[in-house]
C-alpha angles and dihedrals in degrees: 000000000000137000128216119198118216151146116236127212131200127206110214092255098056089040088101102035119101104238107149085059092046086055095050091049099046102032107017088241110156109201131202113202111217102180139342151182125201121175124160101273109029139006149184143205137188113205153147124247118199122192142103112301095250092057096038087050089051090050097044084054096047101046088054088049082055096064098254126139113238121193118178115222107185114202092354115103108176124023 
């Protein structure tokens, strides 16, 4: 298992959908949110995906596909 570190944001039209459970069902991907903020028109979420490289690299791809925003953090957790 590896973990990416990453924040996470959200363009208005993606804030309710669920995308965190689309990821798990479809990479195997287990989150752990750290910290996060939603509003109506826009959000953002720092978090930790576990998961094997291959399936961290393919979430990482999609989520990008999907119009959101990754930016990798490294060791930092919460900012």
């Amino acid at each position: 298992m590896a973990d990416l570190r990453v924040k996470l944001t959200f363009p208005e039209e993606l804030v309710r959908r669920p995308v965190l459970a689309d990821l798990v069902q479809q990479f195997a991907v287990i989150p752990n949110i750290r910290r996060a903020a939603v509003e109506e028109h826009s959000g953002w979420l720092i978090c930790e995906l576990s998961g094997t490289t291959e399936n961290l690299d393919e979430a990482q791809a999609w989520l990008i596909a999907q119009g959101i925003h990754v930016d990798p953090l490294g060791d930092v957790l919460e900012s």
